[in-house]
Structures are given as structure tokens and as C-alpha cells.
C-alpha positions in Angstrom: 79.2 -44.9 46.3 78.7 -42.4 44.1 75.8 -40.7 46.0 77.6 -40.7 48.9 80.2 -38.2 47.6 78.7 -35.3 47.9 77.5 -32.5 46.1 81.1 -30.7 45.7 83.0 -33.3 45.4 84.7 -33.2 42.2 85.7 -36.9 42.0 82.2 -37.1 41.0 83.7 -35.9 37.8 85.7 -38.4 37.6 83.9 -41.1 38.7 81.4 -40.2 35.6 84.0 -39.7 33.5 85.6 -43.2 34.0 82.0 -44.5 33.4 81.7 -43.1 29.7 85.0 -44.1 28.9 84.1 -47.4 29.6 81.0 -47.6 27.4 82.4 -45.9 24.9 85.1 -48.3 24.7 82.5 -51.0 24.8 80.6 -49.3 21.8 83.6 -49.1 19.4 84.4 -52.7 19.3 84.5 -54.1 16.0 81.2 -55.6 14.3 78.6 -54.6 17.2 76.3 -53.1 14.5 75.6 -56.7 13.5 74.6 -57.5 17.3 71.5 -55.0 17.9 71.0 -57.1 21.0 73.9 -56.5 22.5 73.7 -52.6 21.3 70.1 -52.7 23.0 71.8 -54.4 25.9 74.4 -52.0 26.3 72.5 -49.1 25.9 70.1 -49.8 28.4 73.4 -50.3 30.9 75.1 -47.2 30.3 71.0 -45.6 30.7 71.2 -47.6 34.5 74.7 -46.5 35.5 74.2 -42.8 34.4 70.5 -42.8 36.1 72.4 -44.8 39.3 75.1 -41.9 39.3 72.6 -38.8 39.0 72.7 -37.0 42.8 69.0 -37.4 42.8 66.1 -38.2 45.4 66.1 -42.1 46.2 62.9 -42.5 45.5 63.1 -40.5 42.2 66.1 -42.7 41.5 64.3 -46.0 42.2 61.3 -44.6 40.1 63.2 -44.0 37.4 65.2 -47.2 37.1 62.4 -49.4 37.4 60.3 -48.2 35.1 63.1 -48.3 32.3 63.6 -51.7 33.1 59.8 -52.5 33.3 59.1 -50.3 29.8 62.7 -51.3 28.1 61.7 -53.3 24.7 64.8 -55.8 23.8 63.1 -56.4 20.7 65.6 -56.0 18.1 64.1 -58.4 15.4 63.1 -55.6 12.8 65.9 -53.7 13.6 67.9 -53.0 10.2 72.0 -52.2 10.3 71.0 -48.5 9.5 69.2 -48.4 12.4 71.0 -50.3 14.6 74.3 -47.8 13.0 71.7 -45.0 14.4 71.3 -46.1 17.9 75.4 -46.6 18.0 75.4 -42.7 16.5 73.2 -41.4 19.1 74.7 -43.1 22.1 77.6 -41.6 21.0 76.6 -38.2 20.3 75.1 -38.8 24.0 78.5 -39.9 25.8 80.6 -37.1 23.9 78.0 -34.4 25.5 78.5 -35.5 28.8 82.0 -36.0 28.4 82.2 -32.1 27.6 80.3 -31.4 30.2 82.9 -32.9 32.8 85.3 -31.2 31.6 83.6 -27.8 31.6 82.8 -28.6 35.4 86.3 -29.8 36.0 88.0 -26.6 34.9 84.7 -24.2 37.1 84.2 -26.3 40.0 81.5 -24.7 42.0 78.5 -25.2 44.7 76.2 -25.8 42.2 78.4 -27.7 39.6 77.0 -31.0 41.1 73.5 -30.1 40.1 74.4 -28.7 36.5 76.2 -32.1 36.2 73.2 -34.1 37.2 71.0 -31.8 34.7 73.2 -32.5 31.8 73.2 -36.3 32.2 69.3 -36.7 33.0 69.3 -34.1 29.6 71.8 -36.7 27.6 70.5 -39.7 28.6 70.4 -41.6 25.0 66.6 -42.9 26.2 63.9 -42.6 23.1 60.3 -43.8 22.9 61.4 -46.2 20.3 63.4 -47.8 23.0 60.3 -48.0 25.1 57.4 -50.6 25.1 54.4 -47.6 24.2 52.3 -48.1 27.1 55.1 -46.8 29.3 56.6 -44.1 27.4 54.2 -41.2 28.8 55.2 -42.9 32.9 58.7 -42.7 32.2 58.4 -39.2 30.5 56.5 -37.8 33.4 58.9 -39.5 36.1 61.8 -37.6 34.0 60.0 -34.1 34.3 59.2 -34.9 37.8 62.7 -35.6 38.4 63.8 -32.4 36.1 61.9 -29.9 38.0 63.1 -31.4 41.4 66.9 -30.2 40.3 65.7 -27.1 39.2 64.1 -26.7 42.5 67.5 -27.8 44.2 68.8 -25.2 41.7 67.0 -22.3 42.2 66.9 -23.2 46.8 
């Protein structure tokens, strides 16, 4: 749906902005730093939606989203509450970013606001090697620069 809204279309705003209301809601629910599988779980959702949202190239898109899912480690086992406290931080941190970005594109709406949107959220995604199996860190880190440079292409055309 999403996708098919169009580059200047500012309900994309909103449509992104109702997204990360919704996971942050989601991550300030009382005692969720004792679940770190349902923090991993979340996390990797809110990574989905946000890389489903981005206006990018399908088959950058499908890249992408497979090969978190492929590389994504649920292994929370040795995960302490600090860390687990962490991850919460840092998805976060992530969601308040992108939430100041839409409302910095909100108030200068332009042609390329779109693209500067999708930048920001590819930029914020709260993604980190530790959340990655090893062996698939360096795909997924090359799919995301691939991906980078085809907005700044977009960008600079």
C-alpha cells in the first residue's frame, strides 16, 4: 500500500509515523526486558515493516527482507537484562530519529522529501551485527550499501 503512494505523497508520512507509534507503544509495556525473545521478536518486526515501507527497488526490497530473515539470530539465551535493557535503548533511540524526521518532512514537504525519508529510515534501521547470524552480516551489509547508493542515485537523477 504504501509503495503505491507515491513519491510526494505526504500520507507516506503518516503512514510511517502511525507505524512507530505502534512499536513504540509495543516497546514500553511493562516487564519486556525480562522477555528478550519477544524484544528480539519485536525488533526484527518493526526492521520488516520499516524495510517493507522504504520507496525502494522491489528487488532491492525483496533482497533485503530475506536476507534479514535468513541471517536474523533469535538466540537470546546469553542475553543478560543489561543487554537486553540496551537493545530496548537503541530501538528507541532508533524510532525517536525517524519520528523527527517525519516531522521535519511534514513541515518542508518537497519532490525529494520521499527519498530523504527513505534515506533516514534505511540510516535508522536499529539492525546490528550482533543481531545477525556472522556468516551473513557482510551479505546483508553489502545489500544495504547497494540499496544506499541506489537512492543516492535516485537523489542526485
Amino acid at each position: 500500500m504504501i509503495n503505491a503512494i507515491g513519491y510526494c505523497d505526504i500520507r507516506y508520512v503518516d503512514s510511517l509515523s502511525g507505524l512507530l507509534k505502534y512499536y513504540e507503544a509495543l516497546m514500553q509495556r511493562g516487564g519486556l526486558v525480562a522477555r528478550a525473545g519477544e524484544v528480539r521478536s519485536l525488533k526484527l518486526g518493526l526492521i520488516l515493516d520499516l524495510l517493507k515501507a522504504v520507496g525502494i527497488p522491489e528487488g532491492h526490497k525483496s533482497g533485503l527482507i530475506s536476507a534479514v530473515l535468513r541471517g536474523w539470530d533469535m538466540n537470546c539465551r546469553n542475553r543478560s537484562i543489561v543487554q537486553v535493557e540496551e537493545e530496548l535503548q537503541a530501538i528507541s533511540i532508533s524510532i525517536n530519529a525517524l519520528q523527527n524526521e517525519l516531522a521535519a518532512a511534514k513541515s518542508q514537504w518537497g519532490p525529494k522529501a520521499r527519498l530523504r525519508l527513505d534515506t533516514a529510515v534505511l540510516v535508522a534501521l536499529p539492525l546490528m551485527p550482533t543481531d545477525l547470524k556472522s556468516d551473513e552480516v557482510g551479505k546483508i551489509q553489502d545489500l544495504l550499501r547497494r540499496t544506499m547508493n541506489c537512492l543516492k542515485a535516485k537523489m542526485d537523477g
